[in-house]
N, C-alpha and C positions, 0 to 999 in steps of 0.2 A: 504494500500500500504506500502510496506517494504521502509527504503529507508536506503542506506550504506556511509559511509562517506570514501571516497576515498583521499589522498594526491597528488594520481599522475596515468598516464598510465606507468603499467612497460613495457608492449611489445604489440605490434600487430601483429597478422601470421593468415595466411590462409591455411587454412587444408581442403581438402576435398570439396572445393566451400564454405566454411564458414569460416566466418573473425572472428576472437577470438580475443575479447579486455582485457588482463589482466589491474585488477588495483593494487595499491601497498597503506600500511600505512607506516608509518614510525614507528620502535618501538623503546617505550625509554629504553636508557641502555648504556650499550657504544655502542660508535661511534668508525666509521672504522680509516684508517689509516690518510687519511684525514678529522676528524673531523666533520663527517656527520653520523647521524643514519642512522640502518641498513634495509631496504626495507620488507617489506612480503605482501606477494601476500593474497589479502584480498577479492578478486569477480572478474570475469568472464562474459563478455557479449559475446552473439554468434550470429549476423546479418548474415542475407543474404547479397550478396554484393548488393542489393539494397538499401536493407538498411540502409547498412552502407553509401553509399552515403546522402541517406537521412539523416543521421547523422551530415556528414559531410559539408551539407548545409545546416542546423540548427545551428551549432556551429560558421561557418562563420560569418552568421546572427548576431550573439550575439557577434562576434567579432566585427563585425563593427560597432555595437551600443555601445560599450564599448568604441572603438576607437573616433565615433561623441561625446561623453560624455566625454570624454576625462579622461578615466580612464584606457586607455589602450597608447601606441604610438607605431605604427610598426615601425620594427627595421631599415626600408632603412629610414623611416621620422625620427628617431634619429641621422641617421647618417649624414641630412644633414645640 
């Protein structure tokens, strides 16, 4: 199994009934105006949009057990 090391999602769009998830590295070198490195597009997922839901209820998952572990805090329980 390949596996890619992603930094971040740079965009998600739906084209054609297929959800296209770009991801992004960061590359070193300079940094933009604001003192952030500059993005490039590093892989490409293509779900069905069922899929992508299924996705989407896996990542939940893991959100919320981050959160019980407390290694995550959602942002409305920061704020109060």
């Amino acid at each position: 199994m390949d596996s890619t090391f992603c930094d971040g999602v740079m965009d998600i769009s739906i084209t054609g009934g297929v959800v296209r998830v770009d991801f992004f590295d960061y590359v070193n070198g300079e940094n933009d105006s604001n003192g952030n490195p500059p993005r490039q597009h590093n892989h490409r997922i293509l779900l069905t949009p069922e899929a992508f839901l299924q996705t989407y209820t896996a990542f939940d998952q893991v959100i919320n057990q981050l959160v019980e572990k407390g290694l995550l805090t959602r942002r409305d329980e920061a704020a109060q």
